[in-house]
C-alpha positions in Angstrom: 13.0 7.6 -21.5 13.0 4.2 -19.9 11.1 1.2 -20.5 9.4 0.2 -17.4 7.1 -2.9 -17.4 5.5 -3.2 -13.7 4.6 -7.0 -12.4 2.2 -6.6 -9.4 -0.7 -8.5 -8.4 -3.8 -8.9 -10.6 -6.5 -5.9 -8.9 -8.8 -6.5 -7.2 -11.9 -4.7 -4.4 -12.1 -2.0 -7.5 -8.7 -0.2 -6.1 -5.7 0.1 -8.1 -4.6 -2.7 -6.4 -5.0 -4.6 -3.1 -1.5 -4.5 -2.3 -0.3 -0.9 -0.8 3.1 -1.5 -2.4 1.9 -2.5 -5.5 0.0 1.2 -5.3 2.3 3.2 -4.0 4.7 2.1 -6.9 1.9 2.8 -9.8 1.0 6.2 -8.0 5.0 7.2 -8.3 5.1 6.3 -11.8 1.8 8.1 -12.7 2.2 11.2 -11.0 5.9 11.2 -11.9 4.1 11.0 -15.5 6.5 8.1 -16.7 4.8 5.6 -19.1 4.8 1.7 -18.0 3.0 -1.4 -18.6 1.5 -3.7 -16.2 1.9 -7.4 -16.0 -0.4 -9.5 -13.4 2.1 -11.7 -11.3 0.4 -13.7 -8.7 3.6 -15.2 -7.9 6.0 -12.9 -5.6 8.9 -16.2 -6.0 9.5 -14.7 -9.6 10.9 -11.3 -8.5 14.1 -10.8 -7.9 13.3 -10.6 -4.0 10.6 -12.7 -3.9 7.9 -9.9 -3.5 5.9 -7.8 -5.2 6.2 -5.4 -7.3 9.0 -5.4 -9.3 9.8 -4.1 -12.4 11.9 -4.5 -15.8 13.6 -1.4 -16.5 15.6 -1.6 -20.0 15.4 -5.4 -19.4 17.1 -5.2 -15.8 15.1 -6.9 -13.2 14.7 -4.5 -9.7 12.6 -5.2 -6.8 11.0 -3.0 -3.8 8.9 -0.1 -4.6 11.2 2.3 -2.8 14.6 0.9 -4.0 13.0 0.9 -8.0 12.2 4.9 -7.0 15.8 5.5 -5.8 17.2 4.0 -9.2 14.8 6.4 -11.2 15.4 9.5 -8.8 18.9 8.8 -9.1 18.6 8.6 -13.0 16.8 12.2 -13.0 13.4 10.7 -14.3 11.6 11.6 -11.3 11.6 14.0 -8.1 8.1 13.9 -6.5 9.6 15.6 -3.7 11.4 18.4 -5.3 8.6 21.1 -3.7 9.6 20.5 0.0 12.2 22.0 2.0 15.0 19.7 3.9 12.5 19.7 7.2 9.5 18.9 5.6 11.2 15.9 3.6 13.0 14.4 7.0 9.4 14.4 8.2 7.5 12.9 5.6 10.0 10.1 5.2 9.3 9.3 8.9 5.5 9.6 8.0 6.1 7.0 5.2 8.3 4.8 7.4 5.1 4.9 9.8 2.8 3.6 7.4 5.0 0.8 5.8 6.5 -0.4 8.6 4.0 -0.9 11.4 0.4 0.8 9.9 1.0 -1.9 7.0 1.3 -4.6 9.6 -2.0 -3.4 10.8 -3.4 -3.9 8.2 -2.0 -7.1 7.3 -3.2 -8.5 10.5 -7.0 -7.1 10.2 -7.4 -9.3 6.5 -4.8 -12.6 7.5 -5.3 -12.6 11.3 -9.1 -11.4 11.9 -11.5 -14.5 11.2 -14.4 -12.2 10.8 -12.5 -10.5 7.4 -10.6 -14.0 6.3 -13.4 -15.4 4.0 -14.0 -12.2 2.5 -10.2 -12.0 1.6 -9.6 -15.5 0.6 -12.4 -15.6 -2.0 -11.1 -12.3 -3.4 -7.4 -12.5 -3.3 -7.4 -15.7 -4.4 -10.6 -16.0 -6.9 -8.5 -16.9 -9.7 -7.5 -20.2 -7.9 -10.0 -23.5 -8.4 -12.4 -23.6 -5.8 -11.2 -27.3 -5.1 -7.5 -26.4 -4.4 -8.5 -23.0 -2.9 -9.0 -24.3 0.9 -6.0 -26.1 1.3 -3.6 -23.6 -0.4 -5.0 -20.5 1.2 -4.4 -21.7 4.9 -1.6 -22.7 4.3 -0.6 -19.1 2.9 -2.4 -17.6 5.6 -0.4 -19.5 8.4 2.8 -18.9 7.2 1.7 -15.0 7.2 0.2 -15.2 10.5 3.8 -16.2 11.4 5.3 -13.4 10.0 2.9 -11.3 11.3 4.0 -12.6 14.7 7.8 -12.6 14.1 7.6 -9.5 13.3 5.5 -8.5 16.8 2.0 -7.1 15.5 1.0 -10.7 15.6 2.0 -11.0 19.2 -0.9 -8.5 20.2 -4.0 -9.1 21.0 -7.1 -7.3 19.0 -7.9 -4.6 20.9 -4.0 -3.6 21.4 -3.3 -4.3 17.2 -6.5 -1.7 16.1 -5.5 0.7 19.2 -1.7 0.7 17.1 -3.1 1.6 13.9 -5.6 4.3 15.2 -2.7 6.3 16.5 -1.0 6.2 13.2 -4.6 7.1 11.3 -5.1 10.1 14.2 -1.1 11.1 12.9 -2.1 11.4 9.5 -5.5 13.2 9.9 -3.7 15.6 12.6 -0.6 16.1 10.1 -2.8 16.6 6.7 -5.2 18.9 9.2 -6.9 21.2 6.1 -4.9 21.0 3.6 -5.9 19.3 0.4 -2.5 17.7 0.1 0.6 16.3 2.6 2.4 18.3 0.0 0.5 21.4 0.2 -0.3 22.9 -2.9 0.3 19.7 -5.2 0.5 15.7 -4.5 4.2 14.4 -3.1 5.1 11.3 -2.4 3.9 11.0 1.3 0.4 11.7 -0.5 0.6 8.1 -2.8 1.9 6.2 0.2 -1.0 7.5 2.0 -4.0 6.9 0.1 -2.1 3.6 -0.9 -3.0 2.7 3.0 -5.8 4.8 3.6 -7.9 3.3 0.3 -6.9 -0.2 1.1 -8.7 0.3 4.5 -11.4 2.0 3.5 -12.6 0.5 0.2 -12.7 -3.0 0.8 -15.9 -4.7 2.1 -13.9 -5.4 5.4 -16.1 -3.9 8.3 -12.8 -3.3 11.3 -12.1 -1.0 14.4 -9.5 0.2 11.7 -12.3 1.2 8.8 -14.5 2.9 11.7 -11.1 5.2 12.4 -10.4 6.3 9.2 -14.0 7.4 8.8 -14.0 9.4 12.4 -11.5 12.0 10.4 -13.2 13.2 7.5 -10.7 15.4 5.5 -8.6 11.9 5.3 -11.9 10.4 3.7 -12.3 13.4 1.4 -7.9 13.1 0.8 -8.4 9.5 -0.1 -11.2 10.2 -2.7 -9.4 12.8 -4.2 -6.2 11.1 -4.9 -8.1 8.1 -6.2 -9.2 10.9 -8.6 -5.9 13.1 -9.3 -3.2 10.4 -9.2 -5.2 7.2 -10.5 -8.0 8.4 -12.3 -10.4 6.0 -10.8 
């Protein structure tokens, strides 16, 4: 059995965390039913890629949530996967690939690029900092994201066009989970943590966006989202 000690950020909003990575990587490990303790680290610099979460695994440093899966998969500790058949895993992994690399950005823009959301997220992302310093730190923070946001090309969008992205991705989900009470069927899979680690972090927070209003347009991904808040986190 390994010794897994997860650094993510402190929570916060009431979700497991505010960070879909830092989720998704506690939903693996708890449905995957390997034990791990949690260490707040506010500071992605100390991982060993500069992000969160990472982990300390028998005292070896690993970062990214997917590449810290690999290593256990590859060990035999876990296989959230095992149920599905060749077809149903190349599509899930381009599900997953939808959320984290363009759904996320999304999301990312509608708390570091929407001005109607930005004070909600500053004073709750960053609550543990003194109000003095807060200002000054956070927009600083919040312009180098904004330029990563546009680097990458979701910042490059207008409004309209950003939320019109995301509700395509959200009308994928809700077509592909259509009645079932899991992406995996008959039992929770891995597509089913990366998607309420997306779906909860838009719905949850007290961030009114087109993005929130789309999510809540397909019920049975509001009824998925409470349910694996339930089964995989126990919240």
């Amino acid at each position: 059995m390994f010794d897994i000690t997860v650094y993510q950020f402190s929570r916060a909003w009431g979700l497991p965390n505010a960070s879909p990575f830092c989720m998704k990587l506690e939903g693996y490990l708890k449905l995957g039913g390997l034990p791990y303790k949690v260490v707040d680290q506010n500071d992605p610099r100390k991982g060993p890629k500069s992000k969160v979460p990472y982990v300390k695994i028998d005292r070896q440093l690993m970062g990214d949530s997917e590449q810290i899966y690999d290593y256990l998969h590859s060990h035999q500790a876990i296989d959230l996967d095992e149920p599905l058949s060749a077809h149903q895993k190349a599509v899930h992994h381009a599900m997953r690939s939808m959320c984290e690399e363009s759904l996320y950005f999304v999301m990312l823009y509608s708390r570091w690029m929407d001005d109607a959301n930005w004070e909600q997220v500053r004073d709750t992302l960053f609550a543990s900092m003194p109000k003095l310093i807060r200002p000054m730190i956070t927009t600083q923070i919040r312009k180098k994201i904004q330029a990563d946001l546009v680097g990458q090309g979701m910042g490059r969008h207008n409004q309209a066009e950003v939320y019109s992205i995301g509700a395509k991705h959200i009308e994928a989900l809700g077509q592909y989970l259509g009645e079932q009470a899991w992406f995996g069927g008959e039992q929770a899979v891995k597509l089913d943590v990366v998607a309420v680690s997306y779906l909860a972090n838009i719905l949850n927070p007290p961030i009114e966006t087109p993005l929130k209003e789309t999510v809540k347009k397909w019920p049975n991904l509001v009824s998925f989202t409470d349910r694996a808040l339930k089964d995989i986190y126990g919240a």
